[in-house]
C-alpha positions in Angstrom: 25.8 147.7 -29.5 23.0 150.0 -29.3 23.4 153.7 -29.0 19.8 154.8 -29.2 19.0 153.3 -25.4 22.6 154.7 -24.1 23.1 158.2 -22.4 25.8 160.1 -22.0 27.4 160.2 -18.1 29.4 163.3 -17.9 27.7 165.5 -15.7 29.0 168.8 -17.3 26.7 167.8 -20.6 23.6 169.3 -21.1 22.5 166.0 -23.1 23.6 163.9 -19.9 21.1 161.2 -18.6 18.8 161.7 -22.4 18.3 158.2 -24.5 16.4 158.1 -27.8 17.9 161.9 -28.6 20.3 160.9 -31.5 23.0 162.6 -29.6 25.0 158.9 -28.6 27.3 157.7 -31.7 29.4 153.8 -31.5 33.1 155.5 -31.1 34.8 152.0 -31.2 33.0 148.3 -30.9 35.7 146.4 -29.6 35.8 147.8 -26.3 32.5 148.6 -26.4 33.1 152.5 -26.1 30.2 155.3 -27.4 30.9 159.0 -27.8 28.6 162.1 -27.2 28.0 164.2 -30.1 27.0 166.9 -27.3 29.9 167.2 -25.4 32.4 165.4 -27.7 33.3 163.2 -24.6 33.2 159.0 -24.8 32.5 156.9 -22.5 32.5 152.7 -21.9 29.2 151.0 -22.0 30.0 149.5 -18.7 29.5 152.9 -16.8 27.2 152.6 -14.5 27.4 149.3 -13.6 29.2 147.1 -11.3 31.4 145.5 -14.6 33.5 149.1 -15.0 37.1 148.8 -15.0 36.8 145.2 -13.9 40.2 143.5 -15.6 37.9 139.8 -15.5 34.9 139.3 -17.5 31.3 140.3 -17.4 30.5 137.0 -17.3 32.5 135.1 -14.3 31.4 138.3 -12.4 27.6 137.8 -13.0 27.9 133.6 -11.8 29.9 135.0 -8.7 27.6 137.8 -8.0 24.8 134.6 -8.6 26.2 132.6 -6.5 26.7 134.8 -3.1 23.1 135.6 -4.0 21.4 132.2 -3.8 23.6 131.3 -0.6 27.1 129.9 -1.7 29.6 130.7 0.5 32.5 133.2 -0.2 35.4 130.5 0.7 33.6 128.3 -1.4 33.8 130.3 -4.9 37.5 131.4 -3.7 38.2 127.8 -3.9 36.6 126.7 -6.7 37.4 129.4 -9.0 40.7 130.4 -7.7 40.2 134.2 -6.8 40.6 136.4 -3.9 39.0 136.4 -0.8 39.3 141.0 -1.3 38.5 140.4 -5.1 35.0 138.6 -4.4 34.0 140.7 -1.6 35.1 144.0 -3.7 32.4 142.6 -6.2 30.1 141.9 -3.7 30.4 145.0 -2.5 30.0 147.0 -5.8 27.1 144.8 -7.0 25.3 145.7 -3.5 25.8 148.9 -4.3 24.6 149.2 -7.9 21.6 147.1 -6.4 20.3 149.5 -3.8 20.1 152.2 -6.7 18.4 149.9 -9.1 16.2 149.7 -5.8 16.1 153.0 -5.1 14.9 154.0 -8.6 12.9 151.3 -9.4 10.9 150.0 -6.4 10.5 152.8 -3.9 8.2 154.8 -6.0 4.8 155.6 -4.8 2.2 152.4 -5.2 -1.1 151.2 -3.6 0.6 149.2 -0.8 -2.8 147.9 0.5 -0.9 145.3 2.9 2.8 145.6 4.2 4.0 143.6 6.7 7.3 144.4 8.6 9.5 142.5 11.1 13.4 142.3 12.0 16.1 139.8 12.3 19.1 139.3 14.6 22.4 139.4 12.9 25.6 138.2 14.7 28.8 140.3 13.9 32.3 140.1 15.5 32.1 141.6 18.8 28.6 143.0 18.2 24.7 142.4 17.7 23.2 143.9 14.5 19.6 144.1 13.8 18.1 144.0 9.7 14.4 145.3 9.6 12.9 144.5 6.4 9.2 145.2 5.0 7.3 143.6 2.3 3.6 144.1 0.5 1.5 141.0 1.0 0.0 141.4 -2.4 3.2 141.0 -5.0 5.3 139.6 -2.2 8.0 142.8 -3.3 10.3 143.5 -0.9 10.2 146.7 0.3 14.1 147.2 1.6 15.9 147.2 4.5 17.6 149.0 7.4 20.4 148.1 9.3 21.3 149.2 13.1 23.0 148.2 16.3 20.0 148.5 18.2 16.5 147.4 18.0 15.2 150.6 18.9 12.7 153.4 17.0 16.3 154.3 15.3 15.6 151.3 13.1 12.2 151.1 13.0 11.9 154.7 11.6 14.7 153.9 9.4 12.5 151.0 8.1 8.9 152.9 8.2 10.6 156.0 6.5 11.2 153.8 3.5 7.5 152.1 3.3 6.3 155.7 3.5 8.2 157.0 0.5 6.9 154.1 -1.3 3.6 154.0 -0.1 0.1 156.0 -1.4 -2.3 158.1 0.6 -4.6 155.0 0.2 -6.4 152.6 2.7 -3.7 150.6 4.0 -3.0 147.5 6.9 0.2 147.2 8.3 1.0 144.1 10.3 3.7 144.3 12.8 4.9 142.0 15.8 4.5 143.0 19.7 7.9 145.7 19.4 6.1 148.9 20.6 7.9 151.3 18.5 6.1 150.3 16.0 3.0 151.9 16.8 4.5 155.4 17.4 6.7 155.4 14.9 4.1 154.5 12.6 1.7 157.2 13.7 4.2 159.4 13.4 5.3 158.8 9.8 2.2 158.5 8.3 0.8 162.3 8.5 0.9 165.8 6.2 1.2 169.4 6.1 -2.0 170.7 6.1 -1.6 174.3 3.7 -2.2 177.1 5.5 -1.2 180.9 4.8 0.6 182.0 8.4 3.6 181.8 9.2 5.7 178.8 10.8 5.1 175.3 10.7 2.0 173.8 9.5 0.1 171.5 11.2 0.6 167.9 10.5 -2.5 165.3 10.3 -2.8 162.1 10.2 -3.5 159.5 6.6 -6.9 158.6 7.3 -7.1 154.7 6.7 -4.1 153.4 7.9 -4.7 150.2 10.3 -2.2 148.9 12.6 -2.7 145.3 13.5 -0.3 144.0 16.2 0.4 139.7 16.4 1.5 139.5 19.7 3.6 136.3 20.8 3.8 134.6 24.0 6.9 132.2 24.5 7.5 129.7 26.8 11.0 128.8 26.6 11.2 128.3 23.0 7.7 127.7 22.0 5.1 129.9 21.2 2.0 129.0 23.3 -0.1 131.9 22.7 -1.3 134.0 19.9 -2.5 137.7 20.2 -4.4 139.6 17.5 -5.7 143.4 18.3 -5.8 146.1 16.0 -3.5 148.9 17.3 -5.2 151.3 14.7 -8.0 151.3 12.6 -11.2 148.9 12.9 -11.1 145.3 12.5 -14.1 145.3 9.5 -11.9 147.5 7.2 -8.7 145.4 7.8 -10.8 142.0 7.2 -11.5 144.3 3.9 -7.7 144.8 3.0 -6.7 141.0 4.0 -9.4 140.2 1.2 -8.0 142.4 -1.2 -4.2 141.5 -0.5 -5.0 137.9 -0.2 -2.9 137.7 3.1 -4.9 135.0 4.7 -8.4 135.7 7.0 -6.6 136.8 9.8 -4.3 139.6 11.2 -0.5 137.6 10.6 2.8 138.1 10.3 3.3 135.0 8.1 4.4 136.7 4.8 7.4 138.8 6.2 8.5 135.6 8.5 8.6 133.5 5.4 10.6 136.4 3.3 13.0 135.9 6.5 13.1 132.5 6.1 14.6 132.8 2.4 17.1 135.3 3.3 18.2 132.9 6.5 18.7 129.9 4.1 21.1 132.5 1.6 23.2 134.2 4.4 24.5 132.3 7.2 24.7 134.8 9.7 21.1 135.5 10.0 20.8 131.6 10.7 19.7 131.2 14.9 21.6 128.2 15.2 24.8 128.8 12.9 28.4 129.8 14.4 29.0 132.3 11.2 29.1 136.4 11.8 29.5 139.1 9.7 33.2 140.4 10.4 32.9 144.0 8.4 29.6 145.2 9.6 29.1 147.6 6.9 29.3 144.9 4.1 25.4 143.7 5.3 23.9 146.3 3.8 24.9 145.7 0.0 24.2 142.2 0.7 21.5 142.3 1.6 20.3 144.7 -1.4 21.8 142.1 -3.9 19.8 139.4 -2.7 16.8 141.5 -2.0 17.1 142.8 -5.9 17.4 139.1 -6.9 14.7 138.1 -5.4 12.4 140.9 -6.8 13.4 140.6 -10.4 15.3 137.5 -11.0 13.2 134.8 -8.8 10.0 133.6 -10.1 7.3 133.2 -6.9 5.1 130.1 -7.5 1.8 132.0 -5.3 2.0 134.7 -8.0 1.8 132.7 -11.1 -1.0 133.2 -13.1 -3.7 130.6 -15.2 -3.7 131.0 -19.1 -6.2 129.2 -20.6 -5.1 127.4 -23.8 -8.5 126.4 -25.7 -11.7 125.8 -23.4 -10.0 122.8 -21.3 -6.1 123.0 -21.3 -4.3 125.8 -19.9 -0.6 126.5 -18.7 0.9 128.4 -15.9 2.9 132.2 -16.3 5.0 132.2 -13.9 5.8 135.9 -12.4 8.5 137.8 -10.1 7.6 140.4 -7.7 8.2 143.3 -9.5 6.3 141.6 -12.5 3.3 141.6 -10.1 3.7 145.0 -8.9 4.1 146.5 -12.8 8.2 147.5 -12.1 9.1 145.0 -14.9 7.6 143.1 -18.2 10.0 139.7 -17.8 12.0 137.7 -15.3 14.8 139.5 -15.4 18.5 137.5 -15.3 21.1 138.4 -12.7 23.1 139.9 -15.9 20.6 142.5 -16.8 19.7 143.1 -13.2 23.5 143.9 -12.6 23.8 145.8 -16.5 20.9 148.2 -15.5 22.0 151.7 -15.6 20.3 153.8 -13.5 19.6 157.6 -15.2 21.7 160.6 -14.4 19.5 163.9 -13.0 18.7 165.5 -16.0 20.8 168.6 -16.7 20.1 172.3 -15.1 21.0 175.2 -16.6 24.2 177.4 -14.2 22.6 180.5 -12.6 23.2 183.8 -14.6 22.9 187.3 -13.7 22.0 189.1 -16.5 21.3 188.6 -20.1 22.6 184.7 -21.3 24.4 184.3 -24.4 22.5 183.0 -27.6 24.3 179.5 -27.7 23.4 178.7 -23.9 19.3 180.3 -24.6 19.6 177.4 -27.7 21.3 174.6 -25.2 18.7 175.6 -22.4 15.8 175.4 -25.5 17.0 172.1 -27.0 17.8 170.5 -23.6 15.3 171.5 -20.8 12.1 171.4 -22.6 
């Protein structure tokens, strides 16, 4: 047990969400439980993560959660391990959950982008189409997120483009996209500012300079593409040869990284398969999937393009292989699907209540101590 990188949950504490303050004491080791010196309140270790109040262990939870994320199917692990169908997709569900904050927090903070691709997949449900738009920066190979939606309209690709632009920099950046044409004015539309001004109303919005749009337009003939279209919707071709270079994403506009990153999430999940006769029957458990594997395949999945030559001597030398997020500076090691699940995402730091008139001494020495 380590109190010094725990915090303290309750939301009513003015130490809440603080680690490395001294304030967290071991209250009993058995059950793993700490205690607040603060607040006087304890609290399990396994708040905050998918393991709380679970009556099996951490560890048969982690190797089902690993298993549902590398492709095994649900009937499979009910059979082998003699649970419930509800049990397993109650974990699935929770780990989903506790993935997309882990996500949240972690991934979709500002970053040079320099090269995102996105693209969507069809998803067949019980009585219903689904479509999953996903995006993912060419550099690292991180995956950006997803959005879910009935329809393939600017609904989802907004939903999509809205998360790329929280994440992305006011930098130079190439954005691939197929021949969908929402994606051009949804794009154009995300990507501006406020411009400050001192009247009144709404400010006037302009657009990121340096954001290139390049459009690989397919032309099918039955099945079979037969032709191949490259035009740059945005932007001029020189400075997106530029950001290609940079990125490594090939010599030419492509959607090749994104169609691969489909490819690995059609061989885990059955329903995203074009030839398979599985379907989602609860709609609403895709998204939490589909944040479990993502996660796993940020921070526990080592990609062989992103290893990395250390030289041992002057003539022998031995690959470092790296995740994602070790590429794009999120983490320092190839994280296992235990920690990835253990991870406890921080708490808002705690605000002072609003006051009218002169505060007491005790809350001026809480508001002194605990909002520096």
């Amino acid at each position: 047990m380590a109190p010094q990188t725990q915090f303290c949950p309750n939301m009513a504490c003015p130490a809440r969400g603080k680690t490395g303050e001294k304030n967290i004491t071991i209250h009993s080791r058995k059950p793993e439980r700490y205690k607040c010196r603060v607040c006087g309140k304890t609290f399990s270790a396994k708040v905050g993560t998918p393991f709380y109040r679970l009556h099996h262990s951490v560890d048969l939870v982690t190797l089902v959660m690993t298993l549902i994320a590398f492709g095994c199917p649900v009937q499979a692990i009910v059979a082998a391990y003699g649970l419930d169908e509800r049990t397993v997709m109650a974990w699935q569900k929770r780990s989903g959950e506790h993935c997309q904050r882990v996500h949240t927090h972690l991934v979709q903070r500002p970053r040079d982008l320099i090269h995102i691709q996105l693209d969507e997949i069809r998803v067949k449900a019980q009585g219903m189409v689904l479509w999953l738009a996903m995006a993912v920066m060419v550099s690292t190979r991180l995956w950006l997120g997803a959005a879910v939606s009935q329809q393939r309209d600017e609904g989802l690709i907004g939903q999509i483009v809205q998360l790329v632009r929280k994440t992305a920099l006011a930098r130079p950046l190439l954005i691939g996209v197929d021949g969908l044409r929402s994606y051009i004015s949804t794009l154009q539309a995300a990507f501006r500012s406020p411009l400050p001004n001192r009247k009144k109303g709404r400010p006037k919005l302009i657009h990121w300079p340096d954001i290139h749009i390049g459009r690989v337009i397919k032309h099918y003939q039955g099945k079979r593409v037969v032709d191949l279209i490259r035009r740059m919707a945005q932007g001029s071709e020189k400075a997106a040869q530029a950001l290609l270079a940079r990125s490594q994403g090939g010599t030419k506009l492509n959607t090749a990284y994104i169609e691969r990153l489909n490819a690995t999430f059609r061989s885990r999940l059955a329903s995203l398969a074009r030839c398979s006769r599985a379907l989602f029957k609860n709609p609403e458990t895709l998204a939490p999937l589909v944040y479990l594997m993502g996660s796993v395949y940020n921070f526990c999945s080592e990609h062989q393009s992103l290893r990395l030559k250390l030289w041992v001597g002057e003539r022998s030398f031995r690959w470092v292989q790296r995740t994602p997020a070790m590429a794009a500076g999120i983490a320092d090691h190839c994280w296992s699907v235990k920690e990835l699940l253990q991870f406890r995402v921080p708490i808002p730091a705690w605000e002072p209540p609003k006051h009218r008139g002169k505060r007491s001494a005790n809350e001026m020495a809480l508001i002194q101590r605990w909002c520096p």
